[in-house]
N, C-alpha and C positions, 0 to 999 in steps of 0.2 A: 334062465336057461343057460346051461351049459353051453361053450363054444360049440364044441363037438359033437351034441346033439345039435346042436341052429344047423350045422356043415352035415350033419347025416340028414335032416329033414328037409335041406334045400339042396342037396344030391337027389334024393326021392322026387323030389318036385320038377325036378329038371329033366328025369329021365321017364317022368312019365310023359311028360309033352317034349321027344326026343325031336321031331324037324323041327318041331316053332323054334327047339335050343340052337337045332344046327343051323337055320335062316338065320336068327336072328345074331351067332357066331358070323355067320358069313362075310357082313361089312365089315367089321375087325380085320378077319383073316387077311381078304381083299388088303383092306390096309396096312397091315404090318408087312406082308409080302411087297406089296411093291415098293415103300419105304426101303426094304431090305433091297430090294435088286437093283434099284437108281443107287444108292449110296455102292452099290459091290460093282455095279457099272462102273460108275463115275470113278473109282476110287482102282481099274481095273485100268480105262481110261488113261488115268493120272499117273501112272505107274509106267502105260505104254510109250506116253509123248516122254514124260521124262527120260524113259532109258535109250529111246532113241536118240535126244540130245546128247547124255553121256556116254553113246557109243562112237561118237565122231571123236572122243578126246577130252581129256581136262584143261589143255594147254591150248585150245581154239580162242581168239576173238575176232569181233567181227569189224569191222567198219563199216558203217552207213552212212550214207548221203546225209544232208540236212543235220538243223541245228537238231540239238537234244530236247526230248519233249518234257511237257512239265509234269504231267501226269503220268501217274505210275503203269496206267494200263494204258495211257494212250499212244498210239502208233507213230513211227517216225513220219516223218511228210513224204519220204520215199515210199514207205506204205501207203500212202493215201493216194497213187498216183498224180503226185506235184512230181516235173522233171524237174531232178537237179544236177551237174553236171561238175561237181568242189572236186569228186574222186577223180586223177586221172593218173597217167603213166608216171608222172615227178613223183608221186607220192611212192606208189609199189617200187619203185629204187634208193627210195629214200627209207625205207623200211624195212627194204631188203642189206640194206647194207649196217642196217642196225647190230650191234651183236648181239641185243637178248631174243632175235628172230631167227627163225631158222626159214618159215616159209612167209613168202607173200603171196597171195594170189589172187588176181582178180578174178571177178566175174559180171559175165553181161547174160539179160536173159527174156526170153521172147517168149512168144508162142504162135504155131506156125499148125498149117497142114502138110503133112508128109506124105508121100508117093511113094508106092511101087508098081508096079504094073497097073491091074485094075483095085488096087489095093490104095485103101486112104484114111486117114484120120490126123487129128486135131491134138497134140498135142504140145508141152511147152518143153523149149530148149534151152542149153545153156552153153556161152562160149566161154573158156575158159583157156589153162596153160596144161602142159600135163602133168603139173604138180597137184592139178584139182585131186586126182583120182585117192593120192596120197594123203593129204589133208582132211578130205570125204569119206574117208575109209571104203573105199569102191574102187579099189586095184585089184579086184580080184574079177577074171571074166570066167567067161565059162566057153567063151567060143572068140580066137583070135586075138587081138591085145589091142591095152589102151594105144593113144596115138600119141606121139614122142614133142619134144623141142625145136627138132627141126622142121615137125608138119606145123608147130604154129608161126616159129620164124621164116616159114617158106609160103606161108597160104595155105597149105594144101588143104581141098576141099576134103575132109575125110572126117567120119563119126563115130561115137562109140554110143552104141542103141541099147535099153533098157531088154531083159526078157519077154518081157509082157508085150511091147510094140514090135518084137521080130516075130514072136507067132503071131499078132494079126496081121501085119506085113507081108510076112514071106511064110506063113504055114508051119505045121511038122516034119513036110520033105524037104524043105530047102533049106539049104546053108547060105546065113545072112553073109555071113566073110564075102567081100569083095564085088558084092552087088551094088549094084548105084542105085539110090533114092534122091526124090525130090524133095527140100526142105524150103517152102516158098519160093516153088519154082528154079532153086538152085541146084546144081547137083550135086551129091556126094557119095561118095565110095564108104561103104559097111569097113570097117577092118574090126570090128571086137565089138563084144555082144557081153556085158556083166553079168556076173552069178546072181541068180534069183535071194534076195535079200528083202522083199515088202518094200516098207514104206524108208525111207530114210531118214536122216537129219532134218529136221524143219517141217515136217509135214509135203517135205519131194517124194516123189511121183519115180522109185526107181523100176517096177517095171516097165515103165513109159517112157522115161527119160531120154531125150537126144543130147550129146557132148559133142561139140565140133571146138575145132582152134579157136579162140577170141580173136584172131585180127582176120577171120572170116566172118565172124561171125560181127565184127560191129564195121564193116567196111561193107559188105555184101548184103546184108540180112536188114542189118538198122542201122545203117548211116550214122553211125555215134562215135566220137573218142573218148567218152567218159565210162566209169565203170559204175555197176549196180551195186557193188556191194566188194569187200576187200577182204579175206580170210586170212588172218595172221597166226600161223602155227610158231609159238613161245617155244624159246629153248630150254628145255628141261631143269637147267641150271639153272633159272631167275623165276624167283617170283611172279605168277601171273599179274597181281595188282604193279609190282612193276614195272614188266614188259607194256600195260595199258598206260602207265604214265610217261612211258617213254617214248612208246607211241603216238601221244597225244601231244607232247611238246614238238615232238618231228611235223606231226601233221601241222600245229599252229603257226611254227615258223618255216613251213610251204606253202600256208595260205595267206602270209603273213596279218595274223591275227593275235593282237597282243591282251586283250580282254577273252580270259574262258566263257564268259558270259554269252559271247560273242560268235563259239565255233560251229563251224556249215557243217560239222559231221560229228555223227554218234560212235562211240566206242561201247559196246558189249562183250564181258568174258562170258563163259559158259552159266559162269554161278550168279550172274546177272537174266540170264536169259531164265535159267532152274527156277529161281527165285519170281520172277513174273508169270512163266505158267502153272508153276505150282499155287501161287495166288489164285488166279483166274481159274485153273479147273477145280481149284477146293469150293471157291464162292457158285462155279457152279452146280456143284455137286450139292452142297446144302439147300439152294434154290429148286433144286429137281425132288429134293426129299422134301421139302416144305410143304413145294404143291401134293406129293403123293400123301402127306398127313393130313393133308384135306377129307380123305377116304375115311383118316380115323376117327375125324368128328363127326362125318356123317353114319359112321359105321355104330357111335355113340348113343346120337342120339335115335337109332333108331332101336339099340339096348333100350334106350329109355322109353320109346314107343312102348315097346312088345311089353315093357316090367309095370307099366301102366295099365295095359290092356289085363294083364296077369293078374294085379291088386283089383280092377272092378270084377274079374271071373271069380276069384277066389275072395269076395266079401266075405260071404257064410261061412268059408273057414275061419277068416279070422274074427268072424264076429265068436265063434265057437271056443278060437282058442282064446279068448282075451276074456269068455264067462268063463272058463276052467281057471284063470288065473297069471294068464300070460300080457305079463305088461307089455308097453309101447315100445322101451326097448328093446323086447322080444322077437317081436314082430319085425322092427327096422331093421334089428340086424339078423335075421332070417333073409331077406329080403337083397339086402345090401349084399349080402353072401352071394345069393344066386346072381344076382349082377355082375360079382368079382369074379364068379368062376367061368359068367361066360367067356368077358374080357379075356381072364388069364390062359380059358383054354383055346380060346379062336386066336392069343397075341402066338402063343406057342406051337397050333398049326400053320399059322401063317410064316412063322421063321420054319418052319422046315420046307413050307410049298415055293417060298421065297430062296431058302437054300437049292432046292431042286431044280429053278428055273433058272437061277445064277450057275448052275452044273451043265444043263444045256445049252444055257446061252455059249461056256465056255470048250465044249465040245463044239458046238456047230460052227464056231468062227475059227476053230482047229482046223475043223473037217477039210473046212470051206477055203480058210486062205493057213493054211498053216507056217508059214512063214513070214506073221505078222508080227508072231512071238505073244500072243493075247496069254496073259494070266488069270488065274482062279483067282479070287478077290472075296475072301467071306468076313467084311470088318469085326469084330467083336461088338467093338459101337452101336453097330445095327441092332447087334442081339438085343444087346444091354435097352437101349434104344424100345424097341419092341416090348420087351417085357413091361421098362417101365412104363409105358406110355398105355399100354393095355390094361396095364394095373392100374394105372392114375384116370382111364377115361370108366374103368368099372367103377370106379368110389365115386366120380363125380357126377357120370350119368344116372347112378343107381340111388344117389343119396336123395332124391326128388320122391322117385316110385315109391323109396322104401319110408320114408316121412308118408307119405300120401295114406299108407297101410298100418301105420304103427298109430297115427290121428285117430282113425277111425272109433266109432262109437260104439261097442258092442251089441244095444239093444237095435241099433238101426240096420247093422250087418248081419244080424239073424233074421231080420224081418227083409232082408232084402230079398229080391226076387228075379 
């Protein structure tokens, strides 16, 4: 038999039993769709956290507490909530005085419940210098201005609040500027209110965010003189890798530590940090599509259900066509066709139902926070992906049914009943 007759007489076959085709398309579709929209997630994702990182600057590193860890995704011990207290003021002047630095800047960081009236909520702060705002790329407000050098070498109790926590706060009517709030029962005077920007650098919380002075906030707040964490803005002029190694020598002979092996602090550039979430969200992204190709085997084998049920209805055909003259491989690959064409045609609805919910996923997280900056994400891969894997589970599911049908006996498949 001609190709092209098998593919005309198992188009006929298909279209006469059109739901059994479309149920039994269904698992397929199901699966290639959601393979499609975890991977256009993930990869929409991975796209977001990164460009947030690279909107703070290519010339940031960071300093952290604790020694360096040995694994590639494992967390510093400052991540793990171990206090450690290596970072302090000798260091940020010793850094600062470096020339291939332009900024230093500590940071200390809590979280507190904040007050206004009968107004409250829970969320986390950070004290810093007024260089943070610079470094952060968050010098831009929308109401009043950051707070200066002299509110942090003076005390002065005074914050710079997130959008998001001044409308729960203080509402639509009222202007944050110049109101007093309680921040763990402390108080502090509003002076500037940041332009609505989402999420920032690191995964911070800037509609939320509180900024107060650092020597209020680690003298008043938490009783500490050490810092959490150290922001070192490189000068333009030197090499990132090394301003880090120059960094690292300054730090080792302030803590006087003569083995590297040895150092109580981590150094991170930007392309160190890229380089670890881009890891970790890729490895998750394939784990999210793994489990959803669990869909495609079950979606498989239940092709091979239906192609099975199909071979015991349709005996007396083939007992029919195999006395006209139709061999075994006739039959099989009759068979194996209508297999391939469910597969191919539920792989190819499913990347379009899968493109469409990838479409509203990406309108409603516009709609909804549009200043998050969420991008469309439609991989190729996926397609690619889809197709093949819908073509490879039709040949493999089908090649069972369609042996089971091509076996058969002629004189038994006439006399069946």
């Amino acid at each position: 038999m001609l190709l092209r007759d098998a593919f005309k007489t198992a188009t006929r076959s298909l279209a006469h039993g059109k739901m059994r085709s479309i149920l039994t398309m269904l698992g397929i579709v199901i699966g290639i769709a959601s393979v499609i929209i975890l991977m256009s997630v993930g990869q929409s994702a991975q796209n977001l956290i990164l460009g947030q990182v690279q909107s703070i600057g290519s010339n940031l590193i960071i300093v952290i507490p604790g020694a360096p860890s040995n694994g590639k995704f494992a967390p510093p011990a400052a991540a793990q909530g171990i206090v450690i207290t290596s970072l302090q003021q000798r260091d940020v002047d010793a850094l600062s005085r470096e020339p291939a630095v332009d900024l230093a800047v500590p940071e200390v960081r809590g979280q507190a419940e904040v007050v206004y009236g009968n107004n409250n909520t829970t969320v986390g702060y950070t004290g810093s210098t007024a260089d943070f705002f610079t470094v952060s790329n968050l010098a831009k407000v929308s109401e009043g201005q950051t707070f200066t050098k002299s509110d942090v070498t003076s005390g002065n109790h005074v914050v710079v609040i997130g959008p998001d926590l001044a409308q729960t706060l203080f509402g639509p009517n009222v202007d944050p500027v110049n109101k007093t709030i309680r921040v763990k029962n402390v108080s502090f005077r509003v002076v500037g209110v940041l332009a609505k920007s989402g999420t920032g650098a690191f995964g911070v919380d800037i509609g939320n965010i509180v900024v107060m002075p650092i020597s209020v906030a680690q003298k008043q707040l938490l009783g500490i003189t050490y810092f959490n964490v150290i922001v070192v803005q490189a000068n333009a002029n030197y090499d990132v890798d090394f301003v880090k190694s120059r960094m690292r020598a300054i730090l080792e002979q302030n803590h006087g530590i003569t083995d590297p092996n040895k150092d109580d602090f981590n150094i991170e550039t930007q392309a160190d940090i890229l380089s670890i979430l881009g890891s970790i969200t890729s490895v998750l992204t394939l784990f999210l599509a793994a489990i959803a190709s669990i869909s495609l085997v079950v979606g498989g084998i239940g092709i091979m259900n239906i192609m099975l049920v199909s071979v015991t209805e349709r005996t007396r055909e083939i007992g029919l066509r195999k006395a006209v003259g139709a061999t075994d491989g006739d039959i099989l690959q009759q068979f194996l066709i209508e297999s391939v064409i469910l597969t191919i045609v539920g792989g190819i609805v499913g990347i379009l139902f899968g493109a469409a919910v990838v479409g509203a996923i990406y309108l409603g997280v516009n709609a909804f926070n549009p200043a998050l900056g969420w991008v469309f994400v439609f991989p190729l891969s996926a397609v690619v992906l889809g197709l093949v894997v819908s073509g490879v589970a039709g040949i493999a599911f089908g090649i069972y049914p369609a042996r089971q049908a091509g076996k058969k006996n002629p004189i038994d498949a006439l006399r069946y009943e």
